[in-house]
DRENDO-1510 file (C-alpha; in Angstrom, 1 decimal, always signed):
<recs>
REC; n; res; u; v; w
REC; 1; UNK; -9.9; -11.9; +17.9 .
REC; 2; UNK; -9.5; -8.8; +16.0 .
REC; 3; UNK; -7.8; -8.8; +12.4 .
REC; 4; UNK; -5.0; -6.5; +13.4 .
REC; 5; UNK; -4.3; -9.8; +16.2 .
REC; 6; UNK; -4.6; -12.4; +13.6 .
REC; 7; UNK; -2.5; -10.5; +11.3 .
REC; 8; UNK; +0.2; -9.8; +13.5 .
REC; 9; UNK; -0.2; -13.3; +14.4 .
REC; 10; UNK; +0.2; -14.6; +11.1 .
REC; 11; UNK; +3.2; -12.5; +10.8 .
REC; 12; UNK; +4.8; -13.9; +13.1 .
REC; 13; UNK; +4.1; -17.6; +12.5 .
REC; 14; UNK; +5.2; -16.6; +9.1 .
REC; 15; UNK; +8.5; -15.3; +10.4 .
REC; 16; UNK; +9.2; -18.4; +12.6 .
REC; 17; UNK; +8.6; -20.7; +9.9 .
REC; 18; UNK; +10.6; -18.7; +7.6 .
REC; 19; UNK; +13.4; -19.6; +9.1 .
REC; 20; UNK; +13.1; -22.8; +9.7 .
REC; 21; UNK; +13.0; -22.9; +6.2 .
REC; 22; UNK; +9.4; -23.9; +5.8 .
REC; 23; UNK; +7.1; -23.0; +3.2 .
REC; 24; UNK; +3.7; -25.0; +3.2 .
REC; 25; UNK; +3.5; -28.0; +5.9 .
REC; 26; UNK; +6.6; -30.3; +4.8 .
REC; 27; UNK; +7.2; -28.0; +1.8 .
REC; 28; UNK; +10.7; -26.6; +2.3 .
REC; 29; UNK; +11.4; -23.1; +1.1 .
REC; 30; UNK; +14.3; -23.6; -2.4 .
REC; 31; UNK; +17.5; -22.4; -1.7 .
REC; 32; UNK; +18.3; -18.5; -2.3 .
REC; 33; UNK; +16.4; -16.1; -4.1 .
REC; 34; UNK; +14.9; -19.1; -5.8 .
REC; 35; UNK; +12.8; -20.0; -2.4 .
REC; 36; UNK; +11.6; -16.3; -2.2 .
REC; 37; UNK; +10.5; -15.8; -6.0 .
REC; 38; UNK; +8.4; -19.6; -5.6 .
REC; 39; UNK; +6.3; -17.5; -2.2 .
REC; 40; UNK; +5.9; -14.8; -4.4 .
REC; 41; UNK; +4.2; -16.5; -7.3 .
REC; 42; UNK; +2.5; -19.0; -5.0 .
REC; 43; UNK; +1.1; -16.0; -3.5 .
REC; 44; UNK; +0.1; -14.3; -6.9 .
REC; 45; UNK; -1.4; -17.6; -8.1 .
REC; 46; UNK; -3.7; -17.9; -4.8 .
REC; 47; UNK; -4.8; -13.8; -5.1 .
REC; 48; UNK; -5.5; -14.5; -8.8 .
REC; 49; UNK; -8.0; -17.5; -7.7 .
REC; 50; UNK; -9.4; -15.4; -5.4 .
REC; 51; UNK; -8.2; -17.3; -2.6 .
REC; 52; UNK; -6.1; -14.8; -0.9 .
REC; 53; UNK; -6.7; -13.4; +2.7 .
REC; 54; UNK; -5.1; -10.9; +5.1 .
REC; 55; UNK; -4.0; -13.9; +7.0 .
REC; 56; UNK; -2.7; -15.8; +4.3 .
REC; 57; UNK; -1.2; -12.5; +2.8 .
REC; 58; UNK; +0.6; -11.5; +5.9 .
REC; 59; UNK; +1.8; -15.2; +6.6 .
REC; 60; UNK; +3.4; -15.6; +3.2 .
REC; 61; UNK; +5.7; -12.1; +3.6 .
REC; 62; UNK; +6.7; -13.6; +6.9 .
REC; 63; UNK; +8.1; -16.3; +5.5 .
REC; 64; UNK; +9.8; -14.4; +3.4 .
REC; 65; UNK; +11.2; -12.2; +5.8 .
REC; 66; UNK; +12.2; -15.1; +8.2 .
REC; 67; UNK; +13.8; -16.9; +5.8 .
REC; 68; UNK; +15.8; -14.1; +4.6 .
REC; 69; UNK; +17.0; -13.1; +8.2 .
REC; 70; UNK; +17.9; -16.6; +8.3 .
REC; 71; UNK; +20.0; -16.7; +5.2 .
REC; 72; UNK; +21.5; -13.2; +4.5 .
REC; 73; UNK; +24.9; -14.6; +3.0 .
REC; 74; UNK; +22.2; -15.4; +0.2 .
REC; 75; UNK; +20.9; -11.8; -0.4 .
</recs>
């Protein structure tokens, strides 16, 4: 499978579980902007150890864009 496949992949698995309001496994996204600034510095705390891949990368901003689409009254 080539990267630019698991990426979009990952997107997209990122999107759907956006909205379901998913995060991590059971871990629910936090209501509102609150939910999106917690992917954010989940995110920065995983590239910071060194941890962070395209997949995971592309995964997390699909959550955050599923989630949003799911919630706009929010933002």
């Amino acid at each position: 499978m080539s990267l630019a496949t698991v990426v979009k992949t990952a997107f997209e698995e990122g999107v759907s579980l956006g909205k379901q309001g998913i995060f991590r496994g059971e871990l629910g996204i936090l209501p509102g902007q609150d939910g999106v600034i917690e992917i954010i510095r989940n995110l920065t705390e995983v590239a910071v150890e060194g941890e962070l891949t395209e997949k995971l990368l592309y995964q997390d901003v699909g959550i955050v864009v599923g989630y949003v689409l799911a919630h706009p009254e929010v933002f």
